[in-house]
N, C-alpha and C positions, 0 to 999 in steps of 0.2 A: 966192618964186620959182616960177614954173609950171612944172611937170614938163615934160620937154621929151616923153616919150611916153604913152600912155596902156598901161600891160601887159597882153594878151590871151591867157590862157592854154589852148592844145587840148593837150586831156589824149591818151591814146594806150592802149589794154591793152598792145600789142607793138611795138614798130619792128625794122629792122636796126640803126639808130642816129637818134639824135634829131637830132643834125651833119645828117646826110645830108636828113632830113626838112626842118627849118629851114630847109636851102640850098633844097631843090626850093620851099619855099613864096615863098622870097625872091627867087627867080629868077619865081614865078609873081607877083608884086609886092606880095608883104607886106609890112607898115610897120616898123617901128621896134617893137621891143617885141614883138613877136610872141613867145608865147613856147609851146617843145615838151616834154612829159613826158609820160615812159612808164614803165608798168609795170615794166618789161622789155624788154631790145636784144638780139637774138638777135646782131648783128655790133657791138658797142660796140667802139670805138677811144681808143686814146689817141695820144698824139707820137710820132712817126714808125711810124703805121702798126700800132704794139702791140695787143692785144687787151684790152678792160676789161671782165673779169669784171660778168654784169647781171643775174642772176636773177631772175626777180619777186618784187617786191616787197622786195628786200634792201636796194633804196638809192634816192637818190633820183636819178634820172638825167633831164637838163636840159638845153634850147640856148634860145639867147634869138639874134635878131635883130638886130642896130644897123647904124645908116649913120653912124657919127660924121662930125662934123663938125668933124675934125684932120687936119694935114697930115698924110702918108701914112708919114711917117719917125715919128709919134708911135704909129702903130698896136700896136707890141708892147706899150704900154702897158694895154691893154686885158686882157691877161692879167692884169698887177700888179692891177689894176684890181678885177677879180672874184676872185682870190686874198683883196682886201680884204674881199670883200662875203658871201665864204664864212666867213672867220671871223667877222667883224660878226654873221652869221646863228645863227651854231653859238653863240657866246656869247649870244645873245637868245635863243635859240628852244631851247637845250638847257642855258643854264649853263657851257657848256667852256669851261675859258679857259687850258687848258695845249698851246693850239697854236701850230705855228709854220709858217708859210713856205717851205718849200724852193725856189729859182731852178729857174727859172722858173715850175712850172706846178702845185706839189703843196702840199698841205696837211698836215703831220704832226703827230704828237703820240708820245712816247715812241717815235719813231725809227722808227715805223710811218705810212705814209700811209691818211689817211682820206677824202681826196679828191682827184682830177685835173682840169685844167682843161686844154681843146683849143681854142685860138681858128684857124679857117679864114676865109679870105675867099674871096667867091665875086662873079663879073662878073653885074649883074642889069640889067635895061633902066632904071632909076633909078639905075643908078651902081654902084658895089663897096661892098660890106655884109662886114660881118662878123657869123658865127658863135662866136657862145662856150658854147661846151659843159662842166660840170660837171656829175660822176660823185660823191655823193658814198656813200659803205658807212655805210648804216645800221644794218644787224640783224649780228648778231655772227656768227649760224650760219648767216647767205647766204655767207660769205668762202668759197672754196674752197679745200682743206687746204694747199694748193701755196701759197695765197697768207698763210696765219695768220703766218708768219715777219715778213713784209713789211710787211704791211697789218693797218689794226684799225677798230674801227667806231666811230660815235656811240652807240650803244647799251654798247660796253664804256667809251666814257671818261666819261659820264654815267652808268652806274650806271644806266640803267633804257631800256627799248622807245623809241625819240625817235617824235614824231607825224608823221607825212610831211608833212600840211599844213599845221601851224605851222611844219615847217622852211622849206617852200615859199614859205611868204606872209613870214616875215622873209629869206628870200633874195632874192627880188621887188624887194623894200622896200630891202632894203642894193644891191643891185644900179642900181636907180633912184638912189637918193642918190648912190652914191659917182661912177657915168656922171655926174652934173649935176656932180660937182666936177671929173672929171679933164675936161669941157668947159667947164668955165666958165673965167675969167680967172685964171689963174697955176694950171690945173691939175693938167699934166704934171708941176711940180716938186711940188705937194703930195703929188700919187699917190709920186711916186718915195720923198718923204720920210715918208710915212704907212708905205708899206710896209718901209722901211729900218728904222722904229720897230719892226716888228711880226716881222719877219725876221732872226735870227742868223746869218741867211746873207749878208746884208748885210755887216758889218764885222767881220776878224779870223778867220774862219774857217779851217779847214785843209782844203783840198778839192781832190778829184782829175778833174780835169775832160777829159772825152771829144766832140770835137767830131765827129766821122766821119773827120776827116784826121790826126789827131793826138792825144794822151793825155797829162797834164801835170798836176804838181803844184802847187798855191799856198796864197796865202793870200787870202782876199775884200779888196778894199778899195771896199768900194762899187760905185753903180750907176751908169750913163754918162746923161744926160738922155734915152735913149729907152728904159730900162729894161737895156740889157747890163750884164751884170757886170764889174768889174776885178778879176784875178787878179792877186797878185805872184809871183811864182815867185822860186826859189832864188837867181836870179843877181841880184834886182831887174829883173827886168823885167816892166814892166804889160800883161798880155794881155785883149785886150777877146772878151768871148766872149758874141756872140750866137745862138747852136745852139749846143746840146750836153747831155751828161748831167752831174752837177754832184753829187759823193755826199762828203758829211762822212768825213775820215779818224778814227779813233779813236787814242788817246792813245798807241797799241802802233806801231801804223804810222806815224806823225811821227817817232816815235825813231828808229826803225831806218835 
């Protein structure tokens, strides 16, 4: 199968965000694959507007360019998408393989996030493109103290330094393959089922979910074919939740 892009990477010492860089290029008519990494994001962002800790050199901070070519209701999929392509990467390029998925947008590993992903779309003279942005914490002692609770790095779940540009070139790489699947023929359902495989967030879950309008407890039952989650709540009833925060209850808070 021919790659449908060719990957072109500009590297960066510093941006405010690599998001923001990517869109201005893509607005200036950059292709497909174009892809942004920096050192260092003095204004790194996450979902809705959060701040992403980016010190230099602590992690590997990333936006790649796409114009897919999917109906416009398939696009949240693009997050599941590189969710996929960040583990794929972290398993080849560092040996981890005690990660999991959190809905929508995060990477964990012992209940700590080690990566975020922000997908933006932006209006460009070639049509609407999206941005997908991955933040991932590398070096243990970039994290800032505020965030050690929360967050952990590739360097602590590998037992040793990760190389940035072996993470980089198997992220590329995972990145490119798993876009040619979730475009090609019977994509969107393999993405959705790749990622259910790879996700405990997926099925069964006990989670308390925040959408901005409301706060609500369930349990996961799966994903909707454009990647939303299905909550069951208490009463039985199936809540489909595309936004929101989505945080595992622990065994103390379900009893009660």
């Amino acid at each position: 199968m021919m790659p449908l892009f060719r990957p072109l990477i500009l590297h960066f010492d510093s941006l405010p965000s690599t998001n923001t860089e990517a869109a201005q290029q893509a607005m200036r008519g950059a292709p497909e694959g174009l892809c942004i990494v920096a050192r260092e994001q003095t204004v790194g962002r996450g979902r809705r507007e959060r701040l992403w800790a980016s010190p230099a050199d602590g992690g590997l901070y990333f936006s790649i360019v796409l114009r897919p070519r999917l109906e416009l209701v398939a696009w949240p999929l693009l997050t599941l998408m590189a969710a996929l392509a960040v583990t794929d990467a972290l398993v080849e390029a560092c040996a981890i393989t005690e990660l999991d998925i959190k809905w929508p947008n995060d990477i964990v590993a012992r209940e700590r996030k080690v990566c975020g992903i922000l997908a933006e779309t932006v209006e460009t003279a070639a049509g609407r493109a999206c941005i997908v942005g991955i933040g991932i914490n590398l070096r243990e002692g970039a994290l800032p103290p505020d965030l050690r609770e929360v967050a952990t790095s590739v360097e602590a779940l590998a037992g040793a330094r990760p190389e940035r540009e072996a993470v980089l070139r198997a992220l590329v790489n995972s990145i490119e393959h798993r876009y040619m699947k979730l475009t090609g023929p019977g994509g969107a359902q393999e993405t959705v089922r790749a990622w259910s495989r790879r996700s405990s967030y997926a099925e069964g879950k006990h989670v308390r979910v925040a959408t901005g309008t409301e706060i609500f407890e369930g349990v996961t039952r799966g994903l909707e074919p454009d990647g939303a989650l299905r909550v069951e709540t208490a009463g039985g009833t199936i809540k489909v939740v595309r936004a929101g925060d989505v945080t595992a209850l622990r065994a103390m808070e379900i009893e009660r």
